[in-house]
C-alpha positions in Angstrom: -15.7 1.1 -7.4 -12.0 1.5 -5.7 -10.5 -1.5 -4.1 -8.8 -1.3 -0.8 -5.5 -1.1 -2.6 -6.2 1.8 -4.7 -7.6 3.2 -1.9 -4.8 3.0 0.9 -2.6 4.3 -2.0 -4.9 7.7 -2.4 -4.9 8.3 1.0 -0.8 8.0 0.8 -0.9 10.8 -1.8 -3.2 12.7 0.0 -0.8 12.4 3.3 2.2 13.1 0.8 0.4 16.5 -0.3 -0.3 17.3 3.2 3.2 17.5 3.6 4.1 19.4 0.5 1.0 22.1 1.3 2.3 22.7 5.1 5.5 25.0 5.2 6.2 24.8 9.0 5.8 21.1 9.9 7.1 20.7 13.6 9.2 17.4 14.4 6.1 16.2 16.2 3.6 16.5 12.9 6.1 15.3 10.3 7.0 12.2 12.5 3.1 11.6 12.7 2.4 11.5 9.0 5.4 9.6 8.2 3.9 7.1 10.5 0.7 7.2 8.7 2.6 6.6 5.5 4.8 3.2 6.9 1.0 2.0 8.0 -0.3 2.5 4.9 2.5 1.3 3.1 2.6 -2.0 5.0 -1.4 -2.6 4.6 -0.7 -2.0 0.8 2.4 -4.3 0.7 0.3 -7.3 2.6 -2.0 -6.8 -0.1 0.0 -6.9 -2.4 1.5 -10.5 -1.2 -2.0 -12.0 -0.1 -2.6 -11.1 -4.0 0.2 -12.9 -5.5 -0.1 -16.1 -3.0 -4.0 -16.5 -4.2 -3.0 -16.2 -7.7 -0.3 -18.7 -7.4 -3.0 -21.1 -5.6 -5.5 -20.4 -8.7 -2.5 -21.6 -10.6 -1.4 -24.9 -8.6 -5.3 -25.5 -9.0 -5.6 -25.4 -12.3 -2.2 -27.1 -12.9 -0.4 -23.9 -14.6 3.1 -23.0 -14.2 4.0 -20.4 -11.7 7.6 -20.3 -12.5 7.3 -16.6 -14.6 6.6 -15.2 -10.9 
């Protein structure tokens, strides 16, 4: 099963293609999947952080060093 990551980041490539398949993309369309894109890109870089802050936690909890990070 996909995980919300992997999943925002298929739907980015699928938004990407759309943009590749489409020869005449009006100002209007191009400006709404780039906006698409920065959403997804944010949800995947919160991920991303919440990810590395509970790992560090795990870490601190177990008393292991976090300073390779």
């Amino acid at each position: 099963m996909l995980n919300v990551k992997e999943i925002k980041l298929l739907q980015m490539r699928e938004i990407a293609e759309q943009g590749k398949q489409l020869t005449s993309l009006d100002q209007k369309e191009l400006n709404r999947l780039n906006d698409r894109l920065d959403k997804l890109a944010a949800q995947v870089s919160a991920i991303d952080s919440n990810n590395k802050r509970t790992k560090e936690q795990k870490m601190k909890k177990n008393g292991m060093s976090i300073s390779g990070y």
